[in-house]
N, C-alpha and C positions, 0 to 999 in steps of 0.2 A: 404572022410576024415572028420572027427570029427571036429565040431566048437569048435573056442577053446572061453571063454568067458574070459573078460578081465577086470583089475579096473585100472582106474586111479589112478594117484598123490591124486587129489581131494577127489576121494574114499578113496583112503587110508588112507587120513587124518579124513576122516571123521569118520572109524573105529579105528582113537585110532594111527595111526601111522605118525612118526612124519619124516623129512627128515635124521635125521641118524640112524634110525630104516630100514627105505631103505636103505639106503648106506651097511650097515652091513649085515642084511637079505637075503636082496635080490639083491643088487650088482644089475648087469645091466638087463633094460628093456627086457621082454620076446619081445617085437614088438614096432614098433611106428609107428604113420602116422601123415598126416600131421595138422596144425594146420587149422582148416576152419576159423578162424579170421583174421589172421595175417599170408601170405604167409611168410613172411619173417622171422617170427618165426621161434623158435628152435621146433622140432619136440615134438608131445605129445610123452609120454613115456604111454607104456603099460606092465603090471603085471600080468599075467596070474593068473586067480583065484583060481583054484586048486592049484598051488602053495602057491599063498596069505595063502589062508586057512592050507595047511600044515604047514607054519611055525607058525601060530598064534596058532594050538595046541600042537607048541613043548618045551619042559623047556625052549629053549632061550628065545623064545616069553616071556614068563610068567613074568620073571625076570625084563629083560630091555624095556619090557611097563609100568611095574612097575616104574620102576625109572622114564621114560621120564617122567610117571605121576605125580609124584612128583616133578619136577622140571618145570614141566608146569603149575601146580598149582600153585609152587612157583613165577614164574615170571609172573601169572594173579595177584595174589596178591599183587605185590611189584606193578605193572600199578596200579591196585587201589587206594592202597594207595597213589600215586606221584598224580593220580585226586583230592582225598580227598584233600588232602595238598594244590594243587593249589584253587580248588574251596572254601577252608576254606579260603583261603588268599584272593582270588579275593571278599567273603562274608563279609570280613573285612575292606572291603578298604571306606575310606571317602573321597569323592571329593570335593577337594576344586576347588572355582572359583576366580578368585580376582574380584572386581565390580569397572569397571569404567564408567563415564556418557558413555550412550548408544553411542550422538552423538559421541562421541569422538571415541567409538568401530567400531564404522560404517568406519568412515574416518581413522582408521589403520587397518582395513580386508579391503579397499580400495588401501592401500600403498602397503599393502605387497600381494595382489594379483597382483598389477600391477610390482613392483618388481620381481615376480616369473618368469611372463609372459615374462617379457622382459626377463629375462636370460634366457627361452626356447628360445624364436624368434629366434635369431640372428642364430643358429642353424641349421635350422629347414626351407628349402625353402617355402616359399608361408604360412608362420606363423604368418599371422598379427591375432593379436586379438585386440579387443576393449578395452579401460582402461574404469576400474570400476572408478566410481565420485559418489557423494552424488544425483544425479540426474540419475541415471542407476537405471532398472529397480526394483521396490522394493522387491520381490521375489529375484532376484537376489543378490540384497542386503541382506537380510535374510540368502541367505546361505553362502554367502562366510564372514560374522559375523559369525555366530555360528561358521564355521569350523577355523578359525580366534582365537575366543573364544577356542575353544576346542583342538587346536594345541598348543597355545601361554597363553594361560590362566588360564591352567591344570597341572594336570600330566600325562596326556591319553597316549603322546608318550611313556614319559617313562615307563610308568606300559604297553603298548602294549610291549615292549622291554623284559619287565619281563616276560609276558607269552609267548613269542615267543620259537618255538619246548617245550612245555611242555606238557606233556598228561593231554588231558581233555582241550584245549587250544580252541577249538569250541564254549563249553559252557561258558567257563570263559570270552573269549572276549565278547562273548553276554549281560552278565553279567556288564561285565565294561562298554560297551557302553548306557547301559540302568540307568548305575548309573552316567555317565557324562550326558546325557540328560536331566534326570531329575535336575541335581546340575545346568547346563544352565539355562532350567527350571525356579528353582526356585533364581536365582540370576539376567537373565532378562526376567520378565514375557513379554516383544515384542516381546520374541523371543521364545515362547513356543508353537506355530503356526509351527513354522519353525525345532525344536525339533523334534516336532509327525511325520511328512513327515520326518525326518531323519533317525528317530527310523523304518518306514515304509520300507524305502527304504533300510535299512540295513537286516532286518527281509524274504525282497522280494531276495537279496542278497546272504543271506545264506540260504538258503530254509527252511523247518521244523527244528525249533530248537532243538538240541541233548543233 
């Protein structure tokens, strides 16, 4: 008996066909087996090539690849543009910081760290944490100011709110967070130590930036 050779989904997307190109075409899978990934998956679907290939040289083919093509062009296009649009806006943004004496920023990322904590604890068996004071470790101090600063002293939440599910939302966050850093930065130079490790650790976070 003659092999029969076969293309996937994958394949066949990769030749220009789209899922209701299949649906229409070529209606149900000539074979399936099963998935080597994922037993519990639904089965691969397989499309017999000879077949593939006779409909891709017959007028239907011709026609309605045409069109999907068009209309896949058109909705890579309209993604583009909603990126454009966000990373134009994200390009646009000025951060403000408000400045108050450091001591004093220190001892309220003190308050409201120990505020937070306690409303986890009670919660939460075997959740003792330690309160932050002006005498806790100064590293430590460092960070929970900046994020302190950067929650309470910004707009970081709400402009993360703004690009929340937008496309292009990867880069644009990258973006914003490099532009609150820097606005920390340069509003408390003690804390521009504590910034770069932030900015590090964000960069180590989301891996190669896109």
């Amino acid at each position: 008996m003659k092999n029969v050779i076969y293309f996937t989904l994958a394949e066949l997307k990769s030749r220009g066909w789209t899922g209701t190109l299949v649906r229409d075409l070529l209606a149900v899978p000539d074979a399936t087996r099963c998935n080597p990934h994922f037993k519990s998956a639904a089965p691969i679907r397989l499309y017999s090539q000879t077949r593939v290939i006779d409909v891709e040289q017959s007028e239907a083919w011709s026609a309605l690849a045409q069109r999907a093509s068009v209309r896949r062009n058109a909705a890579e296009k309209a993604t583009q543009t909603k990126r454009e649009r966000l990373l134009k806006y994200v390009d646009a943004l000025s951060i403000h910081v408000s400045v108050i004496p450091v001591g004093e920023a220190i001892q309220s990322a003190c308050e409201n760290f120990n505020d937070i904590k306690s409303a986890i604890a009670p919660g939460r068996r075997n959740s003792e944490f330690r309160e932050a004071t002006l005498e806790s470790d100064p590293l430590f101090l460092q960070r929970i100011t900046f994020n302190y600063l950067r929650h309470g002293l910004t707009r970081y939440d709400q402009e993360l709110g703004h690009l929340f599910g937008k496309v292009g939302v990867r880069t644009a966050y990258s973006i914003l967070n490099q532009k609150v850093f820097a606005a920390i930065a340069a509003a408390y130079p003690e804390l521009a130590e504590e910034c770069r490790r932030q900015e590090v650790r964000k960069l180590e976070e989301a891996g190669a930036p896109s």
